[in-house]
py3Dmol code that shows the C-alpha trace and the ligand (Angstrom):
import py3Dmol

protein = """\
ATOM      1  CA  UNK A   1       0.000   0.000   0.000  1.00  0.00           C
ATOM      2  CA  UNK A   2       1.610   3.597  -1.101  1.00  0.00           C
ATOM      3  CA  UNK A   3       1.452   6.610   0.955  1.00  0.00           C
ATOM      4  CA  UNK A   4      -1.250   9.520  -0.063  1.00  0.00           C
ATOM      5  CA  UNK A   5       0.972  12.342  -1.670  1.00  0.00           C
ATOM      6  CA  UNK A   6       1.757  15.357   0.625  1.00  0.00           C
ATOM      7  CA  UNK A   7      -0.496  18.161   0.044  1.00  0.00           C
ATOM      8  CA  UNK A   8       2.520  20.483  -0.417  1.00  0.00           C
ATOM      9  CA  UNK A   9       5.976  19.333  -1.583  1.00  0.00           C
ATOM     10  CA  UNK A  10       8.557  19.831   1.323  1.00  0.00           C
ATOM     11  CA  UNK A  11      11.321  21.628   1.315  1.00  0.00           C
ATOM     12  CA  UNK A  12      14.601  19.679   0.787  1.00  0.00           C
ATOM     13  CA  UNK A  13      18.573  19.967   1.628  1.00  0.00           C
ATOM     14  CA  UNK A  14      18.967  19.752  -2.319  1.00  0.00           C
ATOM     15  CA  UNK A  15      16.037  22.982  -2.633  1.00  0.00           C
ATOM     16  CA  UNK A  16      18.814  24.790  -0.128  1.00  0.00           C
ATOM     17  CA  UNK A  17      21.932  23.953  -1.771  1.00  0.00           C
ATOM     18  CA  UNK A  18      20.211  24.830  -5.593  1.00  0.00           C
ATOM     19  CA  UNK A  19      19.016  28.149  -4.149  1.00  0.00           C
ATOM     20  CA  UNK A  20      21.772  30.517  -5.528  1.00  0.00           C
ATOM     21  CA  UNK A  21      21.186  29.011  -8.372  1.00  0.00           C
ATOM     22  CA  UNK A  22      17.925  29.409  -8.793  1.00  0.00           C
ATOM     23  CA  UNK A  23      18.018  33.089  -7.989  1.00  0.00           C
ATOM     24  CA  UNK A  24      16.001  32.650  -4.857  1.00  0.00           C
ATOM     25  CA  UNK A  25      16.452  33.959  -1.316  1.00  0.00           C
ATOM     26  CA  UNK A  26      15.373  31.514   1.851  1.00  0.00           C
ATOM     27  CA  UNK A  27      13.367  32.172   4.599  1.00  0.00           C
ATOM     28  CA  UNK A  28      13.857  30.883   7.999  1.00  0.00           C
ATOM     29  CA  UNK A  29      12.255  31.647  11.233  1.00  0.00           C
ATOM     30  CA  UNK A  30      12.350  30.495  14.562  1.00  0.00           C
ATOM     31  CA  UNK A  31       9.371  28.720  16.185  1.00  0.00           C
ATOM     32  CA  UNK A  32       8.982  26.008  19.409  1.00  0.00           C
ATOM     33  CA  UNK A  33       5.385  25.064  19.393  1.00  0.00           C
ATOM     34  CA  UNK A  34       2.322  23.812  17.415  1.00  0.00           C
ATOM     35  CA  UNK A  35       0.164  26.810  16.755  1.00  0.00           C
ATOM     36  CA  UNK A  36       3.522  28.595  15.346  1.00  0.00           C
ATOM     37  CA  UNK A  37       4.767  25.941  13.373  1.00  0.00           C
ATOM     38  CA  UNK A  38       1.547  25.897  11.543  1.00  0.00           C
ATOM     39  CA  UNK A  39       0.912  29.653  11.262  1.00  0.00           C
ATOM     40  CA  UNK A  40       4.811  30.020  10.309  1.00  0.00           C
ATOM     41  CA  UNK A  41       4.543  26.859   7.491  1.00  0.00           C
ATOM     42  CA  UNK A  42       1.096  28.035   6.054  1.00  0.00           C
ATOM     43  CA  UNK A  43       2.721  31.774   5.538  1.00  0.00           C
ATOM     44  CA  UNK A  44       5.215  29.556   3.195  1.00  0.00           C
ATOM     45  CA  UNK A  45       8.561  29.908   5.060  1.00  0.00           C
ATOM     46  CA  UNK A  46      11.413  27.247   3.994  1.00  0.00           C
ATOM     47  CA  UNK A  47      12.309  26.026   7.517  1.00  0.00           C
ATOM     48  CA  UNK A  48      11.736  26.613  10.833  1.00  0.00           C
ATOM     49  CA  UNK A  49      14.562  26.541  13.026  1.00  0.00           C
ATOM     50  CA  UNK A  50      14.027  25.026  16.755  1.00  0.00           C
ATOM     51  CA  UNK A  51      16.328  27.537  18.342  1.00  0.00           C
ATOM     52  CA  UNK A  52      18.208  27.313  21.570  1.00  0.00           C
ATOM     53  CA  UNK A  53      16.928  30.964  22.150  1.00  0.00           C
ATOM     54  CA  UNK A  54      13.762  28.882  23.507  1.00  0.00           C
ATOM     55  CA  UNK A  55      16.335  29.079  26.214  1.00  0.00           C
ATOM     56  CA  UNK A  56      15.217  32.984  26.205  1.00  0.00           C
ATOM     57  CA  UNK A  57      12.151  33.806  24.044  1.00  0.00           C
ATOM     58  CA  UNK A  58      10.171  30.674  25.772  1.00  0.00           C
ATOM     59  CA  UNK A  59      12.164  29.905  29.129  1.00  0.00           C
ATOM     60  CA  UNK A  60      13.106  33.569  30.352  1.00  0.00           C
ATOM     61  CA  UNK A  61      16.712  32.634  30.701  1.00  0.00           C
ATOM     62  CA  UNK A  62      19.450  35.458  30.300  1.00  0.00           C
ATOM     63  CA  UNK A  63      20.915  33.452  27.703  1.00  0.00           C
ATOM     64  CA  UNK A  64      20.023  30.070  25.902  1.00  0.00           C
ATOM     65  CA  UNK A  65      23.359  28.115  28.146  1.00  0.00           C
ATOM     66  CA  UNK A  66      20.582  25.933  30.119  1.00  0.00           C
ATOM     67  CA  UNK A  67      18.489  24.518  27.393  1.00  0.00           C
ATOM     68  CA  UNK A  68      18.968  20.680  27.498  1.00  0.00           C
ATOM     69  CA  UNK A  69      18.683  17.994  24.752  1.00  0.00           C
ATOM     70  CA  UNK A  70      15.468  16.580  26.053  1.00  0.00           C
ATOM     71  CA  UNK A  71      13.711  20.260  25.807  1.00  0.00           C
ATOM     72  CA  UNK A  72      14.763  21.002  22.211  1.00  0.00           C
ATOM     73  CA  UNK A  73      13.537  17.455  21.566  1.00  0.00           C
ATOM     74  CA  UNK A  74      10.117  18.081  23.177  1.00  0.00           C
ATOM     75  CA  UNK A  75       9.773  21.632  21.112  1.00  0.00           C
ATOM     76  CA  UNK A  76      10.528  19.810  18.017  1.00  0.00           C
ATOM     77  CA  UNK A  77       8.295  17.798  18.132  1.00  0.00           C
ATOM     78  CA  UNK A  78       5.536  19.980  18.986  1.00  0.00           C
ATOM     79  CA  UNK A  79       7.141  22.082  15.436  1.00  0.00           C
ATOM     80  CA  UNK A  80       7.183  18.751  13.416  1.00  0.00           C
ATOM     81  CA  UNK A  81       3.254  18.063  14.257  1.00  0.00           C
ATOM     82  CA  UNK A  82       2.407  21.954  12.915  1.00  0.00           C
ATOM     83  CA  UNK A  83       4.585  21.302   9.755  1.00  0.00           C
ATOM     84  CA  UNK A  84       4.082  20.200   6.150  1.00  0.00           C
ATOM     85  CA  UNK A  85       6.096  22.081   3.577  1.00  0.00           C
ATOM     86  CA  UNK A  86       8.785  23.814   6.408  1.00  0.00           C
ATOM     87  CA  UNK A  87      12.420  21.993   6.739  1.00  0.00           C
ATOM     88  CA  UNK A  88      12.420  21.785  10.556  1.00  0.00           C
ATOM     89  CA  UNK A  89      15.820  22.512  11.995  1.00  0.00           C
ATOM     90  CA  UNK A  90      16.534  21.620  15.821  1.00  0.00           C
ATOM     91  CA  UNK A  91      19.708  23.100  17.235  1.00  0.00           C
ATOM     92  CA  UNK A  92      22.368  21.434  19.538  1.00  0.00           C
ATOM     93  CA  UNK A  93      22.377  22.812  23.058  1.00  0.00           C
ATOM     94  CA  UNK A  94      25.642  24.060  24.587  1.00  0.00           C
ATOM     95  CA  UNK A  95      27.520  21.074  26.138  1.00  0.00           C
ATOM     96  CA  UNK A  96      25.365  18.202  23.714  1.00  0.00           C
ATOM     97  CA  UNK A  97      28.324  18.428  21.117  1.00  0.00           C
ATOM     98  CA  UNK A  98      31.198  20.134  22.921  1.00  0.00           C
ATOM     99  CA  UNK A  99      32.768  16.551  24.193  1.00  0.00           C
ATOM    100  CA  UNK A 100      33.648  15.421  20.814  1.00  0.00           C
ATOM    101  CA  UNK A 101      32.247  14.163  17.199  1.00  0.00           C
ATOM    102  CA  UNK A 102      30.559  10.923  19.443  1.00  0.00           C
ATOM    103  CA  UNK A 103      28.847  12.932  21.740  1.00  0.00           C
ATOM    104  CA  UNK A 104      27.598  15.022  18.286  1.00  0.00           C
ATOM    105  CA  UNK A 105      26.597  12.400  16.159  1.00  0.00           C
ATOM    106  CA  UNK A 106      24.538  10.446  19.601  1.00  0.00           C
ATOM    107  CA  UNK A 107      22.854  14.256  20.419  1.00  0.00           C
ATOM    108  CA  UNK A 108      21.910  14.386  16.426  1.00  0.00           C
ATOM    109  CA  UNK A 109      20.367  10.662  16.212  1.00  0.00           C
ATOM    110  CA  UNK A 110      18.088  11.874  19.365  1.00  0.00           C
ATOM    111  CA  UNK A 111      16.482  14.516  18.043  1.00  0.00           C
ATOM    112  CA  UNK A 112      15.980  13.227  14.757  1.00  0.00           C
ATOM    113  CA  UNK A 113      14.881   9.993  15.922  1.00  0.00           C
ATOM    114  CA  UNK A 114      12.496  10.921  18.967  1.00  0.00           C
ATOM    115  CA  UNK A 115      12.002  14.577  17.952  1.00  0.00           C
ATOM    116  CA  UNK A 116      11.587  14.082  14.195  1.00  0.00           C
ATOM    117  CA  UNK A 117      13.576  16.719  13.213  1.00  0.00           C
ATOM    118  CA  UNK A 118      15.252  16.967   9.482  1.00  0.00           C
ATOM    119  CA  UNK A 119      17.897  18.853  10.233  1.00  0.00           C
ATOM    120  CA  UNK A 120      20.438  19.625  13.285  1.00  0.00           C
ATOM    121  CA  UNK A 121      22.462  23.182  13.934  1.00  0.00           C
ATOM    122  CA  UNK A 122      25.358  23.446  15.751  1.00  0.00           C
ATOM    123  CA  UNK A 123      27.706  26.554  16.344  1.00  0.00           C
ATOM    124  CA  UNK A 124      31.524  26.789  16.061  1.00  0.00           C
ATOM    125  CA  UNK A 125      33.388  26.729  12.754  1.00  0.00           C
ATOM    126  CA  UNK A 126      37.151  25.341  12.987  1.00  0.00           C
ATOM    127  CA  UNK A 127      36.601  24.158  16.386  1.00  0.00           C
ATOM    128  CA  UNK A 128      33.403  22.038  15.715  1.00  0.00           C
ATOM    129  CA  UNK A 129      34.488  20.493  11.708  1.00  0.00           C
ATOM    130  CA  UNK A 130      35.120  16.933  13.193  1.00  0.00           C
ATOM    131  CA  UNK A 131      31.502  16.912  15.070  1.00  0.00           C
ATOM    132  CA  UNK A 132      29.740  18.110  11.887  1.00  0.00           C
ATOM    133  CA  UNK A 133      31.722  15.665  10.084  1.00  0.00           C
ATOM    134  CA  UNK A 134      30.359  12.590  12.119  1.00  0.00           C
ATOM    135  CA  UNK A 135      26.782  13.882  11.882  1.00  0.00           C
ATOM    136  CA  UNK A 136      26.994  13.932   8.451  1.00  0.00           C
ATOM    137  CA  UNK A 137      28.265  10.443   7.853  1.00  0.00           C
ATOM    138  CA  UNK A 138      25.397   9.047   9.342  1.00  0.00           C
ATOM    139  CA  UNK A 139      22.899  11.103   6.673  1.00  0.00           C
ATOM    140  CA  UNK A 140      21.736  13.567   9.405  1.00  0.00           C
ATOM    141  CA  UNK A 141      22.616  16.733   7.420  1.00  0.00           C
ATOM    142  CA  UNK A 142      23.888  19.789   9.311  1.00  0.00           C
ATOM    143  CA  UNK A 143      23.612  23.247   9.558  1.00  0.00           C
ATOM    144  CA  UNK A 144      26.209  25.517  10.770  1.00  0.00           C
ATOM    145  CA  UNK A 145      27.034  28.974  12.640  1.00  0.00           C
ATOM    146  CA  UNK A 146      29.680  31.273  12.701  1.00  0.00           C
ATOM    147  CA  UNK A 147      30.092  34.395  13.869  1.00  0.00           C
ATOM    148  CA  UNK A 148      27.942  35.729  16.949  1.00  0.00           C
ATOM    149  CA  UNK A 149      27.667  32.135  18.396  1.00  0.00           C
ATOM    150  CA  UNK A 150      25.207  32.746  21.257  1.00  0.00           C
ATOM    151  CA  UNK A 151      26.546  29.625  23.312  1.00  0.00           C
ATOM    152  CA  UNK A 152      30.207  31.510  23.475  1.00  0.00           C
ATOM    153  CA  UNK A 153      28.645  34.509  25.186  1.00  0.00           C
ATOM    154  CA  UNK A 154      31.210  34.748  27.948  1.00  0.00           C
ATOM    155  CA  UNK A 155      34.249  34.550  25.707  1.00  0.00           C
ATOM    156  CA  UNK A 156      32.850  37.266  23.989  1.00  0.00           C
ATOM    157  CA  UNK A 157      31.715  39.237  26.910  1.00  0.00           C
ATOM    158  CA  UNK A 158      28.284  39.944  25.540  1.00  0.00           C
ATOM    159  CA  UNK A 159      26.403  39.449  22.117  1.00  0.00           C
ATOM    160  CA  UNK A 160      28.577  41.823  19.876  1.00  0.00           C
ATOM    161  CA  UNK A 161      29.658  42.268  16.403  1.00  0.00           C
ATOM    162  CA  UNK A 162      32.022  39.501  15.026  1.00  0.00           C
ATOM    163  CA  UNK A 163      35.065  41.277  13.079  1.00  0.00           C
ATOM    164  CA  UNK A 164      37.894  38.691  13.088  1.00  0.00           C
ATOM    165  CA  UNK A 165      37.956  38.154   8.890  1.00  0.00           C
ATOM    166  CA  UNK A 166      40.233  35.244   8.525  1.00  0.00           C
ATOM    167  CA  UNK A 167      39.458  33.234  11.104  1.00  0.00           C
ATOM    168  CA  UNK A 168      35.591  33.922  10.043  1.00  0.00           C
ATOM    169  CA  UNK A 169      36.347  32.734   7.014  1.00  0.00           C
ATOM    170  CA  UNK A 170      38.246  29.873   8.182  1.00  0.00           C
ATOM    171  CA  UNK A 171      35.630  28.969  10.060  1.00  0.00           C
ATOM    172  CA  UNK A 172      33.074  29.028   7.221  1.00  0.00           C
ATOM    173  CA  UNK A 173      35.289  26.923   4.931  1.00  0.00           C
ATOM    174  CA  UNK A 174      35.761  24.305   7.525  1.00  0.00           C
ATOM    175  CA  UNK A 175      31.847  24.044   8.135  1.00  0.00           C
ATOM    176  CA  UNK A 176      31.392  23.537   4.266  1.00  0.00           C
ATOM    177  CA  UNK A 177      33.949  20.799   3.704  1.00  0.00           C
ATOM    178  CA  UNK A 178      33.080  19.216   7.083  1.00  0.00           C
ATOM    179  CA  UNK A 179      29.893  18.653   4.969  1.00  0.00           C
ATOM    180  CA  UNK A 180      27.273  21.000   6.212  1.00  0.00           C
ATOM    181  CA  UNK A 181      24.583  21.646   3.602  1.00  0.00           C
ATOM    182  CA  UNK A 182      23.985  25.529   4.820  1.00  0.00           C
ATOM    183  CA  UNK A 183      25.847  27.948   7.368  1.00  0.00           C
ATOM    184  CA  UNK A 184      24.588  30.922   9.549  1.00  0.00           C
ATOM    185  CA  UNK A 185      26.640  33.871   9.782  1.00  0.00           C
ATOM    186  CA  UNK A 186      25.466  35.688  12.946  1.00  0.00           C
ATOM    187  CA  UNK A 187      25.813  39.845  13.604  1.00  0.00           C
ATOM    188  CA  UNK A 188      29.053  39.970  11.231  1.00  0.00           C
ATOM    189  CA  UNK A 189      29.332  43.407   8.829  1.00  0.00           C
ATOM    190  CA  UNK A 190      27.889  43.371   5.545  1.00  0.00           C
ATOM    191  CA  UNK A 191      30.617  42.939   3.927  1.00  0.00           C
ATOM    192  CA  UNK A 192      32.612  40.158   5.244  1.00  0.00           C
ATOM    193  CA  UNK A 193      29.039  38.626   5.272  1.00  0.00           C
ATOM    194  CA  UNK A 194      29.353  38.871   1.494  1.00  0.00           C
ATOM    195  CA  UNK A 195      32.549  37.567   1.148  1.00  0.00           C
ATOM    196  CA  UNK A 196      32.139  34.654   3.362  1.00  0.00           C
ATOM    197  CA  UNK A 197      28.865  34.003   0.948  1.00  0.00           C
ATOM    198  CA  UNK A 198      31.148  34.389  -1.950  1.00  0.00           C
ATOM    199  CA  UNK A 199      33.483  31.541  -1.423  1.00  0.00           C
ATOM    200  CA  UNK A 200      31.366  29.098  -0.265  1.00  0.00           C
ATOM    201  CA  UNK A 201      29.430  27.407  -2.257  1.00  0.00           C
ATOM    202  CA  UNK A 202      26.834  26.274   0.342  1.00  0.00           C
ATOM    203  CA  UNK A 203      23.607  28.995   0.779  1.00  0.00           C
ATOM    204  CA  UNK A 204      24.667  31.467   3.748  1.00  0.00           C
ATOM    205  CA  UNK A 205      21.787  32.115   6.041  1.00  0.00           C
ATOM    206  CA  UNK A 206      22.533  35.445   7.900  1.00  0.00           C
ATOM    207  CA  UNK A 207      20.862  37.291  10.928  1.00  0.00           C
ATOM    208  CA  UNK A 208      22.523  41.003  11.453  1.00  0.00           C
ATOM    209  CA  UNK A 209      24.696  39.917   8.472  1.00  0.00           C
ATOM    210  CA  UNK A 210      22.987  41.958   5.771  1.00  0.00           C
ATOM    211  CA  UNK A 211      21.502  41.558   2.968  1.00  0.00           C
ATOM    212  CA  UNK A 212      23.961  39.863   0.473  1.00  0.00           C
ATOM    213  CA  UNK A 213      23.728  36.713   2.377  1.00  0.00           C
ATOM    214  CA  UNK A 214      21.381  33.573   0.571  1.00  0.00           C
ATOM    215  CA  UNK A 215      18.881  33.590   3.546  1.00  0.00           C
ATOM    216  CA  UNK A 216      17.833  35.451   6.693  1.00  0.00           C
ATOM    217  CA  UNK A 217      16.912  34.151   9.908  1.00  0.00           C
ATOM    218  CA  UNK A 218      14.993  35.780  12.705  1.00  0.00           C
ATOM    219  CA  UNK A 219      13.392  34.773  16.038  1.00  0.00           C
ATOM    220  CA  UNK A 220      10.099  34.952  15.275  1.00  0.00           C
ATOM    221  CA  UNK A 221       9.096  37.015  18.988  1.00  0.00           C
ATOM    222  CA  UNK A 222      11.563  39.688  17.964  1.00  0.00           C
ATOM    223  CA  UNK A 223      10.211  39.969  13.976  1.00  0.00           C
ATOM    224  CA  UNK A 224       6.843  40.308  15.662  1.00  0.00           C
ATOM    225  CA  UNK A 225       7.495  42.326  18.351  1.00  0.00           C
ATOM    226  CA  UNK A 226       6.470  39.896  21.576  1.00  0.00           C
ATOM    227  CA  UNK A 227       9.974  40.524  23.157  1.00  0.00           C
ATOM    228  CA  UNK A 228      11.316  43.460  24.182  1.00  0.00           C
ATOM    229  CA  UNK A 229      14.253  42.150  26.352  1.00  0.00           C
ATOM    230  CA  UNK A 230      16.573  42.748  24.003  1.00  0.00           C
ATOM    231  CA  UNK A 231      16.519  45.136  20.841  1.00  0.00           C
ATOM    232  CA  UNK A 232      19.155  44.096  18.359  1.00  0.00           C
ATOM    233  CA  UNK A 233      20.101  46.679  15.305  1.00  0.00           C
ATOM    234  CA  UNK A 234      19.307  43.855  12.907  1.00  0.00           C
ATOM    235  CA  UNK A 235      15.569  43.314  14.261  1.00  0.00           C
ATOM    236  CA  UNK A 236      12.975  44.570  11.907  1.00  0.00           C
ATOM    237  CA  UNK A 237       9.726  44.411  13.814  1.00  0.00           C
ATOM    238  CA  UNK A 238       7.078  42.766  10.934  1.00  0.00           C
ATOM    239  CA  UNK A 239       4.097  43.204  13.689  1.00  0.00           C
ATOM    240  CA  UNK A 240       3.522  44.810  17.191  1.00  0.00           C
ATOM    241  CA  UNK A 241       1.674  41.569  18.478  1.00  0.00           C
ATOM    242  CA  UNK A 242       2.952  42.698  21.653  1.00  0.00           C
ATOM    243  CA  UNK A 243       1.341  45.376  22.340  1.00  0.00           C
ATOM    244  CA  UNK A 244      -1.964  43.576  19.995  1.00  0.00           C
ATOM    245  CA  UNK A 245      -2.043  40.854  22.992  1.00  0.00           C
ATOM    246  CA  UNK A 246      -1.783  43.649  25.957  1.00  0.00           C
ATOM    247  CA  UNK A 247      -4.786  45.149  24.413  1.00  0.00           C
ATOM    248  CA  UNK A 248      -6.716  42.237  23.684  1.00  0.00           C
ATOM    249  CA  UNK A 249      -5.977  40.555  27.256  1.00  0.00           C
ATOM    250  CA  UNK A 250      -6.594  44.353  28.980  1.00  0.00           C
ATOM    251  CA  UNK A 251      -9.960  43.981  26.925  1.00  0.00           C
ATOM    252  CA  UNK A 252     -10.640  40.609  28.583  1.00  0.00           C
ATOM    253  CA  UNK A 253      -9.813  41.449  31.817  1.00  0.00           C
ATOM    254  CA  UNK A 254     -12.505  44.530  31.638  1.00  0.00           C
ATOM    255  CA  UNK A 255     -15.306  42.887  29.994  1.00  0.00           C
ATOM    256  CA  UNK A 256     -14.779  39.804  32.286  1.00  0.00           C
ATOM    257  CA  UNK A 257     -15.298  42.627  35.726  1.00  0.00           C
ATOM    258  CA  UNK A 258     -18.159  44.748  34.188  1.00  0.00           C
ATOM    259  CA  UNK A 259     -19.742  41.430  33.632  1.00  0.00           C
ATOM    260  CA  UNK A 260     -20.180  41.924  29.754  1.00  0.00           C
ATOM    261  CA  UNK A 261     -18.626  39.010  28.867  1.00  0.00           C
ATOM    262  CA  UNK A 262     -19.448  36.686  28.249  1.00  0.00           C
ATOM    263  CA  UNK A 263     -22.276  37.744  26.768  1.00  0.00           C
ATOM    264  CA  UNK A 264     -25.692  35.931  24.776  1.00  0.00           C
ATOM    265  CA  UNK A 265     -23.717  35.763  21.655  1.00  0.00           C
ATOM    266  CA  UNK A 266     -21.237  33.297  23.684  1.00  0.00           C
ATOM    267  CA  UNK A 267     -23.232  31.498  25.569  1.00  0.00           C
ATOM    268  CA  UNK A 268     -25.438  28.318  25.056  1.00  0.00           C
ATOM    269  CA  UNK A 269     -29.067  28.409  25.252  1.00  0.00           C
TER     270      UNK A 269
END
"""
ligand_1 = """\
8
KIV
O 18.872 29.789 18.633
C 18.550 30.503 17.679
O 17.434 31.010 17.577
C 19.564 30.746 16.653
C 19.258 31.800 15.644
C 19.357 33.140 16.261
C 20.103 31.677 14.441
O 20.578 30.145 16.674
"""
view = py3Dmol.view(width=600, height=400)
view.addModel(protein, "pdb")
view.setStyle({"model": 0}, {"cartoon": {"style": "trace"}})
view.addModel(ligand_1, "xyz")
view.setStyle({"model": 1}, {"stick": {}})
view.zoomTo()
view.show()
């Protein structure tokens, strides 16, 4: 017995890696749960990326160091069950690929295996080739970042502009022949974000990297204006949900007191 054909055709490692080519940017956003996944794969985006700013945007950490394996597991799974078309992309905690490539590849299997993911991220460049490299023997293919790499926020004393040309490019060239099929380039200046994009030839996916790069990527609270916590240059506010949801909760909250809701129109006869 054959499978019914998928409404929509899903978006695959080859559609990433024949983007340039085809003259066409991609779109990835952040999302962690069900109702997103679906809201973010009906709007037509290419993948949604299972962040470890859950750590943040979700969790209310000061950075995303806590997140463990088992939570980026559970959110991608809620992601995978809202998702059709989207590539879903689950990223590697800090300290689930930092022991070595074994520790890598067993992290990878888990949430590909029990959180159904398509994809795995992982940050570092140079430092991280032979982890990527064992992911990608077994078929799990891999996304990288260089960069801003959130996880290294106390070497860098804060999230801050990445400058350091060769060893970004280094670090770029060593996530491509490890065999990653796409690399982020995080907060990095226009134009070394161009001419990291320039001699690679896997798609680029930058956030605060400008606009030469193949894709952008955003966390989908900040593009719609949930989370004020921090207000990053490269943020481009799409919506102003938060301040949508004050209102509409505020509104709640008063019609609920003065007894107008709910009302006739809401209740059963
Ligand atoms: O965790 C995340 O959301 C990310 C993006 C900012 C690229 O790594």
């Amino acid at each position: 017995m054959s499978l019914p054909p998928p409404k929509t055709k899903p978006v695959t490692v080859p559609d990433f890696l024949s983007a340039r080519s085809r003259g066409v940017k991609l779109t990835v956003l952040t999302g962690y749960d069900y109702t997103f996944a679906r809201l973010l794969d009906e709007a037509g985006v290419d993948a949604i990326l299972v962040g470890d700013s859950v750590g943040m945007v979700v969790q209310g950490h000061a950075n995303a160091l806590p997140v463990t394996l088992d939570e980026i597991i559970y959110h991608t799974r809620c992601v995978v069950h809202g998702t059709s078309r989207a590539m879903v992309i689950a990223d590697l905690p800090f300290m689930t690929f930092q022991l070595g490539p074994a520790q890598a590849l067993a992290s990878a299997g888990r949430v590909v295996k029990e959180g159904g993911a398509h994809a795995v991220k992982l940050e570092g460049g140079e430092r991280t080739a032979e982890a990527i490299a064992a992911i990608v023997r077994a078929d799990i293919p891999v996304v990288g970042h260089v960069g801003l790499t959130p996880q290294s926020v106390h070497r860098f004393g804060g999230f801050k502009v990445q400058r350091q040309q060769e060893q970004l490019l280094a670090d770029a060239r060593a996530v491509e022949q490890a065999g990653a099929f796409a690399v982020v380039v995080e907060c990095v200046p226009t134009e070394l974000a161009a001419k990291i994009t320039r001699s690679l030839s896997i798609p680029t996916i930058g956030i605060g990297a400008g606009p030469d790069c193949d894709g952008q990527v955003l966390v989908i609270q900040d593009m719609l204006g949930m989370y004020g916590d921090l207000r990053p240059k490269f943020v481009k506010r799409f919506a102003e949900l938060g301040t949508q949801i004050r209102q509409a909760v505020e509104a709640y909250c008063r019609e609920v007191r003065e007894g107008k809701f709910p009302d006739a129109g809401h209740s059963f006869q």
